[in-house]
N, C-alpha and C positions, 0 to 999 in steps of 0.2 A: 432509578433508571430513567433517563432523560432521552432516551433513543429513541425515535421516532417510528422504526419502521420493526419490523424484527431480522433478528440477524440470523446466518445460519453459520455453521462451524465449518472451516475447511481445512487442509492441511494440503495447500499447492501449491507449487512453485511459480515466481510470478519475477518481473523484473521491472524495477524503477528505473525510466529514462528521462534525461535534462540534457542540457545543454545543446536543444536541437536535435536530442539521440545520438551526440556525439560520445554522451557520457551514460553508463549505465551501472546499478549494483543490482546484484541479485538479492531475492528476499521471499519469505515465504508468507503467504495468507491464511492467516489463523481464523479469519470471522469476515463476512460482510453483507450490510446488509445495501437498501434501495440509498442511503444516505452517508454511506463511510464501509473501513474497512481496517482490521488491525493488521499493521505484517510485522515478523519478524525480521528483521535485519542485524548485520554483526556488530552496529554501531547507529544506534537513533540520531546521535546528533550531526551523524554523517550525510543525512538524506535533506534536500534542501527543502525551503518550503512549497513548493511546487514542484512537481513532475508529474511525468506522465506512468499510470500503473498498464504494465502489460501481463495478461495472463494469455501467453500463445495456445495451449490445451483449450479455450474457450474464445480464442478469438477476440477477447476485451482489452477495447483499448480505452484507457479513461483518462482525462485531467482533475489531477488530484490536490488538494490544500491542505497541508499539515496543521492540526488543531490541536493536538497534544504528542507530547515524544515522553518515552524510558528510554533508558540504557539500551536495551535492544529490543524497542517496539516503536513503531508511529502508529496513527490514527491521523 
């Protein structure tokens, strides 16, 4: 385990926005902790390496760097 912080489990709907917020996928948040976060999405290699993670339920808005992708997950 190389994670820094500890994570906690979640299962919420969130949405990735680029291109200014012009462009967005929806995606859901399976874990996150002080230092990252895993979401589900319908396609990993779809999500670019930068955007912005919005979770509206919590009012978070975050800029994010993708450091690892699956099939349908980023981190």
């Amino acid at each position: 385990e190389k994670r820094g912080g500890a994570r906690s489990r979640l299962l919420k709907g969130g949405l990735i926005a680029f291109s200014g917020r012009h462009a967005t996928m929806p995606c859901v948040v399976r874990d996150i902790s002080d230092g990252g976060a895993r979401l589900q999405v319908a396609q990993g290699t779809a999500v670019p390496d930068t955007f912005e993670l919005i979770i509206e339920l919590d009012g978070l808005e975050v800029q994010c760097l993708v450091v690892w992708r699956k099939a349908q997950e980023v981190g």
